[in-house]
C-alpha positions in Angstrom: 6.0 -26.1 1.3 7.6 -23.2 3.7 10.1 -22.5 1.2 7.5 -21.8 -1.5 5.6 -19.7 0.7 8.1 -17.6 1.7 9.7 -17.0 -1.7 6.2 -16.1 -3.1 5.9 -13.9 0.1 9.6 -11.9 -1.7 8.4 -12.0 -4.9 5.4 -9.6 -3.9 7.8 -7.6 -1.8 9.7 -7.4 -4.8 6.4 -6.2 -6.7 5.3 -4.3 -4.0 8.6 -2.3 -3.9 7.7 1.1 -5.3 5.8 4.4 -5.4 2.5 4.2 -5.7 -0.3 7.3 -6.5 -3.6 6.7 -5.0 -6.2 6.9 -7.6 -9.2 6.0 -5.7 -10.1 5.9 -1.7 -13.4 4.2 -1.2 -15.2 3.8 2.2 -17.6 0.6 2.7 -20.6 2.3 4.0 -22.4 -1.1 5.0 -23.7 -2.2 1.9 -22.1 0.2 -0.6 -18.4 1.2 -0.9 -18.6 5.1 -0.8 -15.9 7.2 -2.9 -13.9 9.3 -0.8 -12.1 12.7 -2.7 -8.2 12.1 -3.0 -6.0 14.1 -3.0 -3.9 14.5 -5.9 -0.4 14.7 -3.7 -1.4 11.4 -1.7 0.7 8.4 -2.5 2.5 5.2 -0.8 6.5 4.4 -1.3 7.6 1.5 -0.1 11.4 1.4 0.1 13.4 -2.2 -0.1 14.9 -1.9 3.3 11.5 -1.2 4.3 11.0 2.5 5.0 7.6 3.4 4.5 7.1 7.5 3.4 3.2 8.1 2.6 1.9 11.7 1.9 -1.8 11.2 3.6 -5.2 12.5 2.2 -4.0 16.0 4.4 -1.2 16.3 2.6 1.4 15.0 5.4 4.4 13.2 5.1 5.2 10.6 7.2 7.9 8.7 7.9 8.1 4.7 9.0 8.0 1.2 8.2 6.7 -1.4 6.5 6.9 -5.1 7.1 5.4 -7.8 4.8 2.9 -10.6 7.7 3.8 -14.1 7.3 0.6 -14.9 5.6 2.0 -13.3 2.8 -1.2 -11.3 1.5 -0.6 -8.2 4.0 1.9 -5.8 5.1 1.7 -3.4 8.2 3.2 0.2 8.3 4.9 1.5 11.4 4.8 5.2 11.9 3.8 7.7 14.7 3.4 5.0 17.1 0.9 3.2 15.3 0.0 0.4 12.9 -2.1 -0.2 10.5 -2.5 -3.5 8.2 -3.5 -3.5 5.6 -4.6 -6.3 3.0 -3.3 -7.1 -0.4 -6.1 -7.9 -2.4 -4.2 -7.7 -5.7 -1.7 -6.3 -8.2 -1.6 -6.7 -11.6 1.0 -4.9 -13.2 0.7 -1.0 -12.7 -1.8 -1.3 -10.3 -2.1 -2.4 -6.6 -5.3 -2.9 -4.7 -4.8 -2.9 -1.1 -8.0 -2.5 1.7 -7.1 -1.1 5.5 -9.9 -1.7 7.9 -13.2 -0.2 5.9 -10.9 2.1 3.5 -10.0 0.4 -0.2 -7.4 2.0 -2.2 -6.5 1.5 -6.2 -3.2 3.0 -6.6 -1.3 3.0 -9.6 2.8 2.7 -10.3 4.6 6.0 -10.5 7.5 6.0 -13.1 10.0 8.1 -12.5 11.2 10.8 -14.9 14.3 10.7 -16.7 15.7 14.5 -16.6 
């Protein structure tokens, strides 16, 4: 049974392993979730060694790292002294939906450009 749970636990490290473009940033406002205005640089890339580099809603780039929780539905990122978890709730092929505290994000798989 622990071996199951841990290979699912890689297998959405595996899916998780990416760049991801934050389409939507909504706030739960009590009993409403509140849209939030994104901006259009802000994005998530999640490295398999587990280097973390997010651009924030401000435009910043920061640097850390990410660790998947042994419940297997979360991850934490570690950067500027701080973490934050936050919570898978789910991914279905280009898209990710993951929920920090009161913010939700949808963010969708970047492909990279052939030049």
């Amino acid at each position: 049974m622990i071996f199951l749970v841990s290979c699912s636990g890689d297998n959405l490290k595996k899916k998780i392993v990416s760049t991801w473009k934050v389409e939507i940033m909504q706030r739960n406002m009590g009993n409403t979730m509140k849209n939030m205005v994104v901006n259009q640089e802000m994005e998530f890339d999640f490295n398999e060694d587990g280097v973390a580099k997010i651009t924030t809603h401000s435009g910043e780039k920061i640097k850390g790292k990410w660790v998947m929780l042994p419940e297997g539905n979360a991850f934490n990122i570690i950067a500027n002294n701080e973490v934050k978890k936050f919570v898978i709730d789910s991914i279905k092929g280009q898209l990710l939906f993951i929920t920090s505290g009161d913010v939700r994000f949808k963010l969708k798989k970047k492909t990279k450009s052939v030049d």
